[in-house]
C-alpha positions in Angstrom: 4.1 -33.3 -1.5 2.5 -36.4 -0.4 4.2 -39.8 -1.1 2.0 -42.0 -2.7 1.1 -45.2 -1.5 2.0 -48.3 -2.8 -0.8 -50.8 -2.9 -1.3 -53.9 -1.5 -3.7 -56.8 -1.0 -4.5 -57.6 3.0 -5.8 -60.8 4.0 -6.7 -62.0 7.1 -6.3 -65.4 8.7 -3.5 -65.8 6.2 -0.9 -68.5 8.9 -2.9 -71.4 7.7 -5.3 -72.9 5.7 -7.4 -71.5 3.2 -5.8 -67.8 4.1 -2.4 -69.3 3.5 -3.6 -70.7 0.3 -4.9 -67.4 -0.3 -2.2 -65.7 0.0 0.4 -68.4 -1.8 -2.8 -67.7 -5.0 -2.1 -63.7 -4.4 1.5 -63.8 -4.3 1.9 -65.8 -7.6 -0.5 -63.5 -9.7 2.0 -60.3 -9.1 -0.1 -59.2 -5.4 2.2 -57.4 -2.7 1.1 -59.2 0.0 0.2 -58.7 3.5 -0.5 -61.4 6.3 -2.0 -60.4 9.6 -3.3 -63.1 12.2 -2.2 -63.9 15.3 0.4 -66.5 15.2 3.4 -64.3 13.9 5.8 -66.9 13.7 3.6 -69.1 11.1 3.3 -65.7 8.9 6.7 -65.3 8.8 7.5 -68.6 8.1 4.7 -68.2 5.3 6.2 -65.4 4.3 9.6 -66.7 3.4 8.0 -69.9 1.9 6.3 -67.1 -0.4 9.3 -65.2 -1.3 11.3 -68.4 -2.0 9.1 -68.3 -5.1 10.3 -65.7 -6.4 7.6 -63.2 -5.1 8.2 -60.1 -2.7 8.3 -61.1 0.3 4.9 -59.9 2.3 4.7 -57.5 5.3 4.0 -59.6 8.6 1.2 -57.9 10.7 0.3 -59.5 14.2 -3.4 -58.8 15.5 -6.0 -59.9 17.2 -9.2 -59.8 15.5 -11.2 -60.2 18.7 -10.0 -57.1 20.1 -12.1 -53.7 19.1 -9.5 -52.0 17.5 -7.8 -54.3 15.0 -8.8 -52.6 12.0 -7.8 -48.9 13.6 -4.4 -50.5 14.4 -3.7 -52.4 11.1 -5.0 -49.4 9.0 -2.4 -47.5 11.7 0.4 -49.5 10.9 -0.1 -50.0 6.9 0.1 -46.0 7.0 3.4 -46.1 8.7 4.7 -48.3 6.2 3.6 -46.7 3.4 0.7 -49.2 2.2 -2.6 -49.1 1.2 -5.2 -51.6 0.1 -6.2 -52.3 -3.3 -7.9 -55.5 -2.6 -8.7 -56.9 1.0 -9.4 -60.5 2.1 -11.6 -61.2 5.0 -10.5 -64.7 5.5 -9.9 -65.2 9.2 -13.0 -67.0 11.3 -13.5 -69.8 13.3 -16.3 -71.9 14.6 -17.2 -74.2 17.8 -19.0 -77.2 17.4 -21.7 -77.6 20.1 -25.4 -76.6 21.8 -25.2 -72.7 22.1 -26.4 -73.7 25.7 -23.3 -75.9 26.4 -20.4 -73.6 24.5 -19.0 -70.9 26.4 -21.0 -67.8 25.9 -18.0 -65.4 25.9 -16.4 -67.5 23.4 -19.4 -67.6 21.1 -19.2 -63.5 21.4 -16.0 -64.0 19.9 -16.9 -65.6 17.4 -19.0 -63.0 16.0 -16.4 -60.4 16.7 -14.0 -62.2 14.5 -16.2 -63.3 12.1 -19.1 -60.7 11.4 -17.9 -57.4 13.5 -14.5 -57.4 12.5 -14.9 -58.6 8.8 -17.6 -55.6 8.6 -14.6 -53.1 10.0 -11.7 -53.8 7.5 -14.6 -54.3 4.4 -15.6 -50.5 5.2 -11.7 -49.4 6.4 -10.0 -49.0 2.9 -13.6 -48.0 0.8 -11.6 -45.1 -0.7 -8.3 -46.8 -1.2 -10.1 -49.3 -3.2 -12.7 -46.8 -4.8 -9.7 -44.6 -6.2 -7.7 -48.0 -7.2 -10.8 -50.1 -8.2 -10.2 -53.1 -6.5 -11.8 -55.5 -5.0 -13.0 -57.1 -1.5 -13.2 -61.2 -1.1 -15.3 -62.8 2.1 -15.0 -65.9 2.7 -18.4 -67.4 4.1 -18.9 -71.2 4.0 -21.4 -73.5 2.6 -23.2 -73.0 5.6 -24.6 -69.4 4.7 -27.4 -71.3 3.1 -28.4 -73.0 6.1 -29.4 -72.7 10.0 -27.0 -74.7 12.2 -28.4 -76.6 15.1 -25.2 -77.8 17.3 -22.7 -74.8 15.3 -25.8 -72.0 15.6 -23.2 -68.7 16.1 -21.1 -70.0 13.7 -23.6 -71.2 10.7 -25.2 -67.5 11.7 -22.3 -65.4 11.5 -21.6 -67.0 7.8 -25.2 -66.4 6.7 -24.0 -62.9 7.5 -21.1 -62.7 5.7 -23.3 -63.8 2.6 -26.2 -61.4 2.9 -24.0 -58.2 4.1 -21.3 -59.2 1.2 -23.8 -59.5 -2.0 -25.2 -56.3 -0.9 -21.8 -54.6 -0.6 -21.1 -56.1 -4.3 -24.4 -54.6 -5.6 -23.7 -51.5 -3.8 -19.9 -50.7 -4.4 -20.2 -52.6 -8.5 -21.2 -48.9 -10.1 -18.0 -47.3 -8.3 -15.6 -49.9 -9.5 -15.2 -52.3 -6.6 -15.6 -55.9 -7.0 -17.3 -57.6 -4.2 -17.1 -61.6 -4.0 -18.2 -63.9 -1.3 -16.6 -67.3 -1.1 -18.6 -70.0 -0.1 -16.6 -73.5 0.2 -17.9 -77.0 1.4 -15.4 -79.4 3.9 -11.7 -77.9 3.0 -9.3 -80.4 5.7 -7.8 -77.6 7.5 -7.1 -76.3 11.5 -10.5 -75.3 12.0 -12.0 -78.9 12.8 -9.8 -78.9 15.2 -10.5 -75.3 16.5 -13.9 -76.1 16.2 -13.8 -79.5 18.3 -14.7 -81.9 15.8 -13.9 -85.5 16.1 -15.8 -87.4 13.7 -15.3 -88.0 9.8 -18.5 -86.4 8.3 -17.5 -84.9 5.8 -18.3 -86.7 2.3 -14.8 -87.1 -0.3 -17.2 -86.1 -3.4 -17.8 -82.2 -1.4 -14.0 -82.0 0.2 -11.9 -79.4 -1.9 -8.4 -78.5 -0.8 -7.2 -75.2 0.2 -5.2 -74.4 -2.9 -8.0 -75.3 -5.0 -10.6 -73.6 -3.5 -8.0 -70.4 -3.6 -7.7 -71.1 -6.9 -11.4 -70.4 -7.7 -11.8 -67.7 -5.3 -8.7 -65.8 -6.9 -10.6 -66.5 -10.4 -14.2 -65.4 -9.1 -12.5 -61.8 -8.0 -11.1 -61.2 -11.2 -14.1 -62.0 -12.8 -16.2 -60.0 -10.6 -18.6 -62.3 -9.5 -21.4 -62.3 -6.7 -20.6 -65.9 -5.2 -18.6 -68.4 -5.7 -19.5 -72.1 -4.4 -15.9 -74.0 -5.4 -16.4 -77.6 -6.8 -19.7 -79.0 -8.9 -20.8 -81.0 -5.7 -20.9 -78.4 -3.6 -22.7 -75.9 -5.9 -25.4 -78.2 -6.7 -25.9 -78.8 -2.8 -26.0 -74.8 -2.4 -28.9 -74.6 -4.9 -30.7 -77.9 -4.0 -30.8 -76.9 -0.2 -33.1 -73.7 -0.9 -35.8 -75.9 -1.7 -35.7 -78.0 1.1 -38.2 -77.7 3.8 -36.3 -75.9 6.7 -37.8 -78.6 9.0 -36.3 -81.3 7.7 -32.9 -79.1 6.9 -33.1 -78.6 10.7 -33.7 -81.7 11.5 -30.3 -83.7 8.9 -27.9 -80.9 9.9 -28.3 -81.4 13.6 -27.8 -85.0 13.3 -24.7 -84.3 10.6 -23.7 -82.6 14.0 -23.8 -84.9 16.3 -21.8 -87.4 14.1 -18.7 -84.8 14.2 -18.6 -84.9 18.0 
């Protein structure tokens, strides 16, 4: 006789951040958590900050994104342990601020295989688990989905993809019992500025949200079953006021936005 699984919710880029956040959001609404990213001394320390709580303490899973395989081997080793997604959280991503003809090409590649290829693997990985246990998937895009990005192009790309390929995937998997939601935040202070290279103070107070807050209304948005979520008033309004801008002129204040974070 088989043993059945016990479920859990994955996330992704879960040592700092908005994934910690994420996963701190999880923990405290009864989710057996599990943290994967590189860094496995920050999960574990997250992971006892988490059980100090009072929560279970999550299962630590190092991997590499960039590589291939991650998915195979973190679908590998939940099924050795026992575990099997109910929801999954594509949180991990990074950018690099720059002209796509100065950045390092095989770093830009990377990008995209951390932040569109990959995310694409583990939202298709555990369709059945989540089917059968009617769960739920949360992407986290960026503000920049709605826009092109001259001086982060890969990186304001790959987000645009995450938005298009996620509200499909919520209009898609909705009539078999999967929620779908795409987060979308503004400026969130965090290590990707630094990942990304970014020096200057661009980002205005009245569209920065902190991590925990923008987990906060992501966590909300999943149970609720919605398409998007845009955390914060400021940010949604700038979301919806952007679509009627000409793209020239778009072009045009987001490359020199750019240029002031350098």
């Amino acid at each position: 006789m088989t043993q059945e699984k016990r479920p859990i919710t994955l996330i992704t880029g879960a040592s700092a951040g908005i994934g910690a956040a994420l996963a701190h959001e999880f923990a405290a609404n009864g989710h057996d958590v599990v943290l994967i990213a590189r860094r496995e001394l920050a999960l574990a320390a997250l992971a006892d900050a988490i059980a100090a709580k009072g929560a279970p303490r999550p299962t630590v899973l190092r991997a590499d994104l960039a590589h291939a395989d991650a998915a195979q081997a973190i679908a590998e080793a939940l099924d050795r342990r026992g575990l099997e997604p109910d929801v999954v959280v594509n949180n991990a991503g990074f950018g690099l601020l720059g002209a796509a003809d100065k950045l390092d090409r095989a770093e830009q590649l990377a990008m995209i295989d951390v932040n569109v290829r990959a995310l694409t693997d583990l939202s298709l990985a555990f369709i059945e688990s989540l089917k059968r246990r009617r769960g739920g998937i949360l992407n986290v895009a960026s503000i920049a989905a709605f826009m092109p990005g001259p001086g982060m192009a890969v990186y304001y790309a790959s987000k645009a993809y995450v938005l298009s390929f996620s509200e499909a995937l919520h209009r898609e998997l909705k009539p078999k019992g999967v929620r779908v939601t795409v987060l979308c935040p503004g400026p969130v202070p965090t290590e990707f500025q630094a990942r990304a290279g970014m020096t200057g103070e661009a980002f205005p107070r009245l569209l920065t949200r902190s991590a925990e807050q923008v987990a906060r209304d992501a966590y909300r948005g999943l149970k609720q079953g919605r398409r998007v979520v845009v955390p914060g008033l400021a940010t949604s309004a700038v979301a919806t006021v952007i679509r009627f801008v000409p793209r020239s002129i778009l072009l045009s204040l987001i490359d020199r936005q750019q240029r002031g974070r350098r």
